[in-house]
N, C-alpha and C positions, 0 to 999 in steps of 0.2 A: 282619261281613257280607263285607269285603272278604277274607280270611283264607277264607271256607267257599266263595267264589267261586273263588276261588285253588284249591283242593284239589278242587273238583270239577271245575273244568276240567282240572285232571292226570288222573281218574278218567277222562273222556272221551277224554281222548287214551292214555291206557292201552289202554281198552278197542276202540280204533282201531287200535292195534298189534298187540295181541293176536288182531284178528279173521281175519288170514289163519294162525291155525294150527286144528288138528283140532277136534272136539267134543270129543275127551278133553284137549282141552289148554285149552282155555275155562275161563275166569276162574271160581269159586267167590264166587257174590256175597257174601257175609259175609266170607269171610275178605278175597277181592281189596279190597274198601269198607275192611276195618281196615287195611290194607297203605299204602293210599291214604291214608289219616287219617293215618299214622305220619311216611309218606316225605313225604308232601305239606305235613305239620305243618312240616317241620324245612325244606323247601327253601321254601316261602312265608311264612318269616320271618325268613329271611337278610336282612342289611343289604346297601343297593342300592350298586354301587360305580359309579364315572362307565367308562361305554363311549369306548371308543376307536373311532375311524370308518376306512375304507379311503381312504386318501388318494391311491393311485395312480389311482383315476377307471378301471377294471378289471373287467370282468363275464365272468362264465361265457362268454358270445358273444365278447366280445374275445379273451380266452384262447386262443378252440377256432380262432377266424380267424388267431391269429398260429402256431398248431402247423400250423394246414391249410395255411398257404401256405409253409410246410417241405420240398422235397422229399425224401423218405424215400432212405436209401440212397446216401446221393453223399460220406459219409465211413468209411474205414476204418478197420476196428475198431482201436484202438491195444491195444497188450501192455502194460500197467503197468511201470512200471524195478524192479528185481528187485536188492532185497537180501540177500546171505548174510546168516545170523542165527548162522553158527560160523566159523571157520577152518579150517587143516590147520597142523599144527607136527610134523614129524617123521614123515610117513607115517599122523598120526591126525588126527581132526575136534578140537578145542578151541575151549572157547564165544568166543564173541564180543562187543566191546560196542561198542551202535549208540545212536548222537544222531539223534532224529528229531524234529520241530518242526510247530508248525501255523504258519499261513499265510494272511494275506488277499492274493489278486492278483486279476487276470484271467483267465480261461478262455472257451476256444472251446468251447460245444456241438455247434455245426454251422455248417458251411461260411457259410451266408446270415443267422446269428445274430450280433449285435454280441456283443464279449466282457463275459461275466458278473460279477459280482464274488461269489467262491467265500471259503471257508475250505479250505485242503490241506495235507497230510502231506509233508514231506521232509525231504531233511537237509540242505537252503537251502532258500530265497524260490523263487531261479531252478529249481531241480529238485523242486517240491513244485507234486503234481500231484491229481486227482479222478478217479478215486480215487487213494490214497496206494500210496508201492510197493509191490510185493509181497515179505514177508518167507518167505523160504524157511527155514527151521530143519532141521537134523537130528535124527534121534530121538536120545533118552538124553545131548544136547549141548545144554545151556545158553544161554539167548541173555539179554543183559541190553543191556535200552532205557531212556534216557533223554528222556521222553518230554519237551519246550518247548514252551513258550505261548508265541507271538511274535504273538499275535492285537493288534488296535486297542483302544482302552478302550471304545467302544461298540462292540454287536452291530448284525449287517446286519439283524435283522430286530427286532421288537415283543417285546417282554419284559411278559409277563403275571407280575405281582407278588401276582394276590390265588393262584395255583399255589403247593404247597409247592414253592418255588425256591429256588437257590443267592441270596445277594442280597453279594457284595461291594462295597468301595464305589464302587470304578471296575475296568473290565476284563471279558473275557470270563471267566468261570468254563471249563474242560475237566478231564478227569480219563477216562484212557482203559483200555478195558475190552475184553478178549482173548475172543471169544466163542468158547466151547468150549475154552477154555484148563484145564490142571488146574493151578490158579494162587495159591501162598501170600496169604491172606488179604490181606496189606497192597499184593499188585500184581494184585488183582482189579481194580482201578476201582473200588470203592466209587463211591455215587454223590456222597456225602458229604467222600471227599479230593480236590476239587476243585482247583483254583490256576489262579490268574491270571498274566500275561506276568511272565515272570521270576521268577517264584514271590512274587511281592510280597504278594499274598493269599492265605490256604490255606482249607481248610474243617476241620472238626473233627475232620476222620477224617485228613486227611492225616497221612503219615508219612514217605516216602520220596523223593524226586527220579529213584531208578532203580530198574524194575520190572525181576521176575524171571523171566523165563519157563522152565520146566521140560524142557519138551518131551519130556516122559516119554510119552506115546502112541509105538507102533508107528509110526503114521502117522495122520496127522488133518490136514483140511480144518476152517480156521478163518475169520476175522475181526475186523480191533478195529476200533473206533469210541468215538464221545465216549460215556461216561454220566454227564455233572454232571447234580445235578439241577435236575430241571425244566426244565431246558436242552438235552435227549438229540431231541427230534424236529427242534430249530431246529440244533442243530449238526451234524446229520447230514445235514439238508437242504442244508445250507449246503456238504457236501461231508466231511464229516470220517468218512469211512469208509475199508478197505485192506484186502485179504488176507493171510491166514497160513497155511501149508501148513508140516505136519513131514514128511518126507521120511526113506525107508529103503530105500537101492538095492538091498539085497539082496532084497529084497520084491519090489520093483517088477518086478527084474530076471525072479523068479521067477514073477510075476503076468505079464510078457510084454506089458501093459498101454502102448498107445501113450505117448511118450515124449518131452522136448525139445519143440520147436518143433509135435509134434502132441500137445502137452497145453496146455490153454488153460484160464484163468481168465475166467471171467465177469462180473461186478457188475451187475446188474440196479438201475434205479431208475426213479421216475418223476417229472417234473417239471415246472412250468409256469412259464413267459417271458410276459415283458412286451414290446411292440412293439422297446423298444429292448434287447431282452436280459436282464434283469435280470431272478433268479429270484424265480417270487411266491409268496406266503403273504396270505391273508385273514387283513388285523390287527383284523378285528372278530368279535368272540366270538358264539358260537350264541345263547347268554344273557346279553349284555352288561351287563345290572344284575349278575350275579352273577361272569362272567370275561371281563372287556374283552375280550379278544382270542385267547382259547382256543377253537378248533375240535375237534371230536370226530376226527377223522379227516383225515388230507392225503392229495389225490389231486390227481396231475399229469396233465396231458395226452400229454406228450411220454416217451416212453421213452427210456432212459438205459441206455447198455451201455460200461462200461468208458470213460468219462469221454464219450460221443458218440453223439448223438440216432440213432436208427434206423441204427445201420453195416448194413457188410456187411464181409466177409469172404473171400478168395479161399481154396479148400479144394483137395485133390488129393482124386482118386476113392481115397480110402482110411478106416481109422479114425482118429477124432477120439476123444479124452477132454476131457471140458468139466465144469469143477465152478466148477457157478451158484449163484453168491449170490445171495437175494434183498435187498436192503441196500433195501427202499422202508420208508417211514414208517407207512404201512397196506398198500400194496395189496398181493393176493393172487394171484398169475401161475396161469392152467390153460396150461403150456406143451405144444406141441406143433408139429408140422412139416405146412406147409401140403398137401403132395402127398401127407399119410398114411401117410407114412415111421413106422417103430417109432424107438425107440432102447434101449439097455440102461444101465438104472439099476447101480451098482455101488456106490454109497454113499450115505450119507442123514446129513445133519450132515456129525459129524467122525469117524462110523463107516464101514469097511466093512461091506457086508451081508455074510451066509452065503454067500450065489451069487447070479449076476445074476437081475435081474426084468427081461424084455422088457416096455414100453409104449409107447401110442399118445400118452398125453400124461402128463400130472403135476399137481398142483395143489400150491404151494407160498408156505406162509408167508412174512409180515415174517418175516427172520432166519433162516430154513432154507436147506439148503445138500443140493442133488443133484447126486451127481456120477454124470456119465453119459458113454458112449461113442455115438456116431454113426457108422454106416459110408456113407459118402456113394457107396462104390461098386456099392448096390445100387439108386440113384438112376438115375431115367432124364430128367429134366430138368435142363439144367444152373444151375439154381438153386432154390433152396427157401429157405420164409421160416419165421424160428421165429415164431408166433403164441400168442396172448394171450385166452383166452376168461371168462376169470373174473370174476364179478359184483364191482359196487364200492358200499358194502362188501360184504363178501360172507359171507351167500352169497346175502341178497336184493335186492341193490342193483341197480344201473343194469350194459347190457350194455357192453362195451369199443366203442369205435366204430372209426371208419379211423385217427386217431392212437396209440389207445394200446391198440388190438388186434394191433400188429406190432411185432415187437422187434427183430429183427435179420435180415439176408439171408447164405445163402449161396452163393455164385458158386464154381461146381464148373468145375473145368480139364478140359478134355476129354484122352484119353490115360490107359492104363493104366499104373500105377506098381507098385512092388514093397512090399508090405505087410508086416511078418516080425510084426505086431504082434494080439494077440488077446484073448478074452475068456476066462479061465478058469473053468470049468462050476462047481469051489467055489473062495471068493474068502477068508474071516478065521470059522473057529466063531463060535459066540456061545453064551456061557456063559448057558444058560436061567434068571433068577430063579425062584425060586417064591413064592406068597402064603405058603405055611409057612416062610418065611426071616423074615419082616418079623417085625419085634419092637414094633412100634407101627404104630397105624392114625388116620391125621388127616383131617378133611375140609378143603376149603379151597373158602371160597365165592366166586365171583365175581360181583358187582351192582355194576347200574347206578341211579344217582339221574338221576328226569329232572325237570326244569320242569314246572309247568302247561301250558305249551306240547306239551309230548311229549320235548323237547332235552335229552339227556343232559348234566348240570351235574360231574355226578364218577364216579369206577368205584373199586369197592373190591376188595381182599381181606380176608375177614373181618370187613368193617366197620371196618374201623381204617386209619387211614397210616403212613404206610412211619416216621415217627417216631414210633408207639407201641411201647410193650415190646415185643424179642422175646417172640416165644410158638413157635416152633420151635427145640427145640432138641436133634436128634439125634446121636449116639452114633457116635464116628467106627468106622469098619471094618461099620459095621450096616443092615441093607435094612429100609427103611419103606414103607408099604402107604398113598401120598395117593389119595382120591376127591375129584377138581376137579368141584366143583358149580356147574356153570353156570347162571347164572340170568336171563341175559342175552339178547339176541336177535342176539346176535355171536359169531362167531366170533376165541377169543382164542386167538394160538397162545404156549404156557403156555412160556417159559424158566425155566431150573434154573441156575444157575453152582455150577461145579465138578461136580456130580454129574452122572451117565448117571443114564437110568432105563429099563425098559422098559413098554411099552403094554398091559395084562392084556386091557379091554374098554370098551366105550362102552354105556351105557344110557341111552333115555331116560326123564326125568321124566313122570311123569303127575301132573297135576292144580297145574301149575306155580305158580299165583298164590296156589293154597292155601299151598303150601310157603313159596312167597315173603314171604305174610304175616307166617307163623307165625318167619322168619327174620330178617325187619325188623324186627319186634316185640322179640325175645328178643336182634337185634345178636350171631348164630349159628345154628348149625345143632342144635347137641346137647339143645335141648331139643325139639325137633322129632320125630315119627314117619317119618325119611327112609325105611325101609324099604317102607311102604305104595305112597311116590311110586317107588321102581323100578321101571321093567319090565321084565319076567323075561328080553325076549329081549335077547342080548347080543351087540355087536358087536365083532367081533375086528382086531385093525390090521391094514391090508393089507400084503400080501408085503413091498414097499416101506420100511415103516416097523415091522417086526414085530420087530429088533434093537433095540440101542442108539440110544439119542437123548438131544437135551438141548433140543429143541423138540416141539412135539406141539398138531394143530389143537383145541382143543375146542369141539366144536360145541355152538350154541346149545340150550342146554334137554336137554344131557345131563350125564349124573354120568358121567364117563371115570376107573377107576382104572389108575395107573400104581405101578409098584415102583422107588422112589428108592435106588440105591445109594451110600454114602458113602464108595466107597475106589474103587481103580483098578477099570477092567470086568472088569483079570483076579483081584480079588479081593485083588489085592497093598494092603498099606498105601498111601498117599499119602506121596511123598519128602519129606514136610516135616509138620511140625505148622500141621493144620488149623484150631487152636483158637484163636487170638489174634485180637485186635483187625486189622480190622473186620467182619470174620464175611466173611458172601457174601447174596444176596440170589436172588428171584423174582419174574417177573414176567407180565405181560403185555407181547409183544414189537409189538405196535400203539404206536408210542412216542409218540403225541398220550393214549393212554390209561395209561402206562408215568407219564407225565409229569405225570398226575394222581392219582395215588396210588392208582393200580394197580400197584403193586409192594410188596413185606416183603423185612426183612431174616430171617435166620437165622443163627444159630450153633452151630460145631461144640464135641460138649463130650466129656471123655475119660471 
């Protein structure tokens, strides 16, 4: 009795989810009812683990009180410290090798904020900062990092142990990972070659002490950050994020493209404080019999721009080049300039587009990376504010309010200055895949398990974790044809390591819970009739994002196919053998959901 009470309250709060979508998207009661027997069978007879409580005494109201009595705007944006990642020996660039360490100290978010206790990137204690510095690389010049765990044996924050987690036996686990890097398998970050301080403890996959960077792109806008596992949402939060940029003056110079001191790095975050500073996380789980302390989703209050709550920025009437990271745990930025200013997009990731896309605003992923030009002297006030309109989660969630609907100010200098810098009408080709390249065609499903309650308990790919068999295992130099079938009512934006792919189309599901049934049931999609649930019309990615990528939103309750390439974008081989231990992995880049076994690995095979 208590077991069929169990599953039909899941049934109920299903069918309460489900009711704000169309009458073609409405449950199919036979199949949705056996879906519910399936999913509901397996999550209400899980063994109850003991819940962990909030012990900071901490409520959504306290939170929003201690962001609202912040004044917005009374600290300047800092520039990250700026590492070479090559040399010069004789009139030529030669690689480099750089010792960089994490870090527990203090940090200033904002002027009227007590200092926080952070993890950070440096190459000491005193010069390791939030974000970490920024590594500048040159194209075709090598760079080789030594990455150190100097971290504490306990973690700042609650370590949820029933998550497939790193679990050593003291220390913090890290293990760091080059986002959009094309990165020999053993200095991918694996989530699996973890290590703790001093390298005292490894994970299974570790291999090396110093990772390789290639830096074979032309040019590419990156980021690294932690990915041990199970531990990638708490150590990012905690600060352990940085940019990376490859750099080619001859390009640049040829693109004409603002430069030096008018190109600026962004890092987008968001995050909540406790009265006395201290940054928070709810250490009590959505479903505490089942994940003490595992939340679906983190969302801060406070925005976070380059290590400090709401800056601003002093600008000349000229162009700006700005390439913004989103580096938050979940949340999803619709940017845009308060006074209705355009700006021009000129890259997406760690690609250039074809030619610029003029926009009014943006909407961009955990983990996505636009790089954009602002010309502030077609501004007529002197100040404008970058703004935040995007639903949390999104895309049905809660609106942004006065804290974390504003990101940053700009404070424009009156006076005309000399410009010499410009946007060029075409920017990098892009070499078109086609679907007749692909030599195999995968699906790749994504679901959610929820509670009786309604509370999403785990998020899969394929039904399986990320420690089941590889089941991807494609063919280095060869284009493959994935359909990401979304089945979920999130939006996940879908990361690739190592491979580009591009965007074909977006379709939605029709008759979703049927699908989803017949998916649960079988723990797959191929015995299923996916073709019926298409709908024929097809949506194409915008201007924006119609190149190369290695992120990509997938909206809830579409099947989005994209074309994965496994060599360089320009077709070239990859400089190194792709095939060895420890492969590379995918995921969902929401890393509360990344960190519950919503990521696979894969490997490449010759």
């Amino acid at each position: 009795m208590i077991l069929t009470r169990c599953v039909f309250e899941q049934a109920k709060m299903r069918a309460k989810r489900q009711s704000r979508f169309s009458a073609s998207e409405a449950p199919i009661v036979r199949s949705w009812m056996r879906l519910i027997m399936i999913s509901g069978f397996i999550l209400c007879t899980l063994p109850a683990a003991t819940a962990s409580n909030n012990e900071t005494g901490e409520t959504e109201d306290t939170l929003l009180a201690t962001a609202e009595q912040l004044p917005l705007f009374v600290d300047k944006l800092p520039r990250m410290p700026r590492i070479k990642g090559y040399a010069s020996r004789n009139g030529s660039f030669v690689p480099a090798n750089l010792t960089i360490g994490m870090y527990m100290k203090l940090w200033k978010f904002h002027r009227d904020l007590p200092p926080s206790k952070v993890f950070a990137f440096g190459e000491s204690a005193i010069k390791a900062t939030v974000p970490g510095p920024s590594i500048v690389a040159m194209s075709g010049v090598k760079t080789y990092v030594r990455w150190e765990n100097h971290l504490p044996e306990k973690h700042m924050f609650t370590i949820d142990e029933t998550l497939q987690v790193a679990k050593p036996a003291r220390g913090v686990p890290t293990v760091v990972h080059l986002h959009g890097g094309v990165t020999e398998p053993h200095s991918d970050g694996n989530a699996l070659a973890w290590f703790t301080r001093n390298f005292e403890e490894k994970g299974p996959k570790w291999t090396h002490d110093v990772y390789v960077y290639q830096n074979a792109d032309t040019t590419s806008n990156m980021w690294y950050h932690d990915h041990a596992m199970g531990y990638t949402r708490l150590n990012l939060l905690a600060g352990l994020v940085g940019p990376y940029k490859v750099v080619n003056p001859e390009l640049e110079r040829e693109f004409g493209l603002p430069r030096k001191k008018f190109d600026r790095e962004l890092m987008v975050m968001d995050k909540s404080f406790t009265k006395d500073g201290q940054i928070y996380i709810n250490s009590t789980g959505n479903n505490p019999n089942i994940h003490p302390e595992w939340q679906p989703e983190y969302f801060g209050n406070v925005i976070i721009v380059n290590g400090k709550a709401w800056p601003y920025m002093n600008v000349q009437r000229r162009k700006y080049r700005f390439r913004i990271i989103n580096s938050s745990n979940a949340r999803f930025f619709r940017f845009a300039l308060d006074d209705g200013s355009s700006f021009t997009q000129i890259g997406s990731d760690s690609f250039y587009l074809e030619g610029p896309v003029e926009l009014k605003s943006n909407l961009l992923a955990p983990s996505e990376i636009m790089d954009v030009v602002i010309d502030f002297s077609k501004m007529k006030n002197s100040t404008v504010i970058l703004t935040n309109d995007a639903p949390y989660p999104f895309p049905d969630g809660d609106e942004p309010g006065e804290t974390d609907g504003k990101v940053m100010q700009f404070v424009i200098k009156d006076g005309n200055v000399s410009d010499k810098a410009s946007v060029p009408a075409q920017l990098r080709p892009v070499r078109r895949l086609s679907e007749d390249e692909a030599v195999l065609s995968r699906n790749i499903v994504l679901y959610e398990f929820d509670s009786p309650s309604g509370e999403p308990t785990h998020l899969t790919i394929n039904f399986v974790n990320f420690s089941a068999a590889v089941t991807e295992l494609p063919k280095i130099g060869t284009t493959e044809l994935w359909h990401i079938i979304n089945l979920t009512p999130d939006n996940h934006p879908f990361h690739v390591h190592l491979a580009g792919f591009q965007v074909l189309r977006q379709q939605k599901i029709k008759d979703v819970d049927e699908l989803s049934a017949c998916a649960v049931l079988h723990k797959g999609i191929e015995a299923c009739d996916l073709k019926k649930h298409i709908d024929a019309d097809a949506l194409s990615p915008p201007r924006n994002e119609a190149g190369w990528k290695n992120v990509f939103k997938m909206q809830p309750f579409y099947i989005t196919s994209i074309l994965v390439h496994f060599a360089m974008t320009d077709s070239n081989p990859f400089p190194f053998d792709p095939t060895g231990e420890p492969g590379y992995a995918y995921h969902c880049h929401i890393l509360d959901h990344e960190d519950n076994i919503m990521m696979r690995p894969y490997m490449l095979v010759k």
